[in-house]
N, C-alpha and C positions, 0 to 999 in steps of 0.2 A: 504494500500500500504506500504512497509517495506522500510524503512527509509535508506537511500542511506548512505553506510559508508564515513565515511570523508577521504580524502587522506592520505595513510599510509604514517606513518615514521619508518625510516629502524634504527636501533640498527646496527649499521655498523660502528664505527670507537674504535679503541681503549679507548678513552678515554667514548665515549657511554656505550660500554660492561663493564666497569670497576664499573661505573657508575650505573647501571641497574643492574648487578650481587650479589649487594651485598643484602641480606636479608632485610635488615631494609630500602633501596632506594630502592628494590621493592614493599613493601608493601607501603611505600607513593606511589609509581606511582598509585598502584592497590588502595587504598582509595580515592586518589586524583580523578583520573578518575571517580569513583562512588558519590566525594562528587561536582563536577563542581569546580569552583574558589572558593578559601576557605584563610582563613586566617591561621597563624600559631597555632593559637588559637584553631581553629576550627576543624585541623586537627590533633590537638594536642588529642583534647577531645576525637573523634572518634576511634582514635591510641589505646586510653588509656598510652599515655607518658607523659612525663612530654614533655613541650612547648619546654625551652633550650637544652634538647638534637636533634634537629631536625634540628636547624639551621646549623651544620653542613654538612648533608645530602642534604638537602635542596641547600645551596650553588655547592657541589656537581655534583646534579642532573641539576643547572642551568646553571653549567659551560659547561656541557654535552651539552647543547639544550634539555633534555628531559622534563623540565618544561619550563615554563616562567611567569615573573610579570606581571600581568592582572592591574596595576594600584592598589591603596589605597582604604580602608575603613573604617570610619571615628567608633572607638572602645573606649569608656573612653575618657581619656583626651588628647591622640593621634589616627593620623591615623596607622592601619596596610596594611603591605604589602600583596596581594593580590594575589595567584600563580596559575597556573591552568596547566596540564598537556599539551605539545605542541602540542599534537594530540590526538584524543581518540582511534587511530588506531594505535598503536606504534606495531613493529612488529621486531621481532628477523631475520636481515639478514643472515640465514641459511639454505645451501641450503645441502638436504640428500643423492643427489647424489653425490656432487662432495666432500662430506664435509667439504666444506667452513666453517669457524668459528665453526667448531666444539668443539674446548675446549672450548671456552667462553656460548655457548650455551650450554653444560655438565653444567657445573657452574649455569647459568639460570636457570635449570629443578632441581639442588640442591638446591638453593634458594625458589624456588617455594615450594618443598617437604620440606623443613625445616621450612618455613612459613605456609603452611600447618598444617604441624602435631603440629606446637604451638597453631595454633585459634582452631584444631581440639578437643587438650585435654581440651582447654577452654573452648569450649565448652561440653564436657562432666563432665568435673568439673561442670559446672553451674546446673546441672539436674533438679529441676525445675522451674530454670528462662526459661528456654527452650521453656514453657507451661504456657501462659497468659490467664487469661478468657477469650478472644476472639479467641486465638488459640485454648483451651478447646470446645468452642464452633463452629469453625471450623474444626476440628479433630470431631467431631459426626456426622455434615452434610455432613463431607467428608473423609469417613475413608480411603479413599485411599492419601490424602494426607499426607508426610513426612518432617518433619524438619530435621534430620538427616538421611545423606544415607554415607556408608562405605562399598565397595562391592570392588571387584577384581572377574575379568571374562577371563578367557582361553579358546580361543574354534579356531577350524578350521573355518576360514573365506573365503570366494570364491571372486570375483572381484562384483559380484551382492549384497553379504552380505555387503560387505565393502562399497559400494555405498549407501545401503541402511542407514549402520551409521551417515556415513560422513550427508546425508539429513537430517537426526535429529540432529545432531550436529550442523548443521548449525541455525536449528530450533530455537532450545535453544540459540546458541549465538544473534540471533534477539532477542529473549524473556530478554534476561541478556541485551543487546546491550539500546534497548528502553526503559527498566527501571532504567539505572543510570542517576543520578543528578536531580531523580525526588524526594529522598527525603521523599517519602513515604514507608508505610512499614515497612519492619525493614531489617537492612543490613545481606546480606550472602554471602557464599563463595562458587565458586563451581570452583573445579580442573577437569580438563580431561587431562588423557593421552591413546595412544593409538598408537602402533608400531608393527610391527613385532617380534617375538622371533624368536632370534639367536642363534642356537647351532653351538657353535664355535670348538667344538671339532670334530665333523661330516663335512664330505664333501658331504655326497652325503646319500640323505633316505635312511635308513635298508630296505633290500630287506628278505622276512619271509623265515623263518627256511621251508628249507626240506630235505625232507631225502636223505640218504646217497645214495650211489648208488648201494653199498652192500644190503641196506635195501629196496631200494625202488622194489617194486612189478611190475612184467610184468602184461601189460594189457592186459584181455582176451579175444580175438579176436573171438572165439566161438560163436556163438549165443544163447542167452539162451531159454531151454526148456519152 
């Protein structure tokens, strides 16, 4: 049975989208979310940052409401603060018809791609940390299986095609949904975008070339032999 989402939190005030937009406070959201309640430490390590620059952000994000103190955990010779993201359903209040919050949400989807394309080169930079004997080993039982995918698709979609996406989309977000803060594994990233293309210089489909009227040929109304 697929695990009931928890009630969304809407990215809706200024100080939210300020908050969320910036690269480095979305990627905590996005590991935060993945690692459950975590300490500064902890997420420090996962980040690959250094601890002190985080606290900044961090503060940030809490002034925001987008995280919150989950209480202490008792670390060395003091306790650490303890943070956990305020919902694991955080969602961008933007709506595409009316386009409500449309510039903060541009910024959002530039974030996303900026953070993207830095784990992406890290990840190809790493070539073969990539590939662990049990991965090597999974990769023969299962050659269909991918640890990198980097693909762009253009195609005519119908309202049945688009349906049929969105259902696998969904798919996947249960499959990525149910597997964070379990810890196992090994962490990945996976982006989707998916919109419409806008030709903005066009108003209306090109209708196909015909001939002139000079050229074009009477039909032969004759019956043929």
């Amino acid at each position: 049975m697929p695990a009931q989402p928890s009630q969304p939190f809407l990215i809706a005030t200024p100080k939210q989208w300020a908050a969320a937009t910036s690269p480095a406070r979305f990627e905590i959201i996005e590991f935060m979310a993945s690692l459950g309640p975590c300490t500064v430490a902890e997420l420090a390590f996962h980040l690959d940052r250094p601890a002190d620059g985080l606290y900044h952000h961090l503060t940030k994000l809490a002034r925001a409401g987008l995280i919150v103190r989950k209480g202490f955990r008792q670390s060395g010779p003091r306790p650490e603060a303890v943070y956990a993201v305020a919902s694991a359903n955080i969602r961008p209040d933007f709506d595409p018809a009316t386009g409500k919050n449309a510039g903060p949400f541009r910024k959002l989807c530039a974030s996303i791609l900026r953070v993207t394309n830095r784990q992406l080169n890290a990840a190809i930079d790493a070539r073969g940390q990539l590939w662990e004997p049990d991965q090597a080993k999974l990769a023969a039982d299962h050659p269909a299986v991918k640890r990198l995918w980097a693909r762009s698709e253009t195609a005519w979609l119908s309202d049945a095609d688009l349906a049929q996406i969105n259902h696998h989309l969904f798919a996947v977000q249960e499959i990525v949904s149910r597997s964070r803060t379990k810890r196992r594994g090994r962490l990945f990233t996976l982006t989707t975008f998916l919109f419409p293309l806008v030709r903005s210089r066009h108003n209306s489909a090109p209708t196909p070339n015909r001939p002139s009227a000079k050229r074009r040929k009477k039909p032969n109304l004759e019956p043929a032999l």
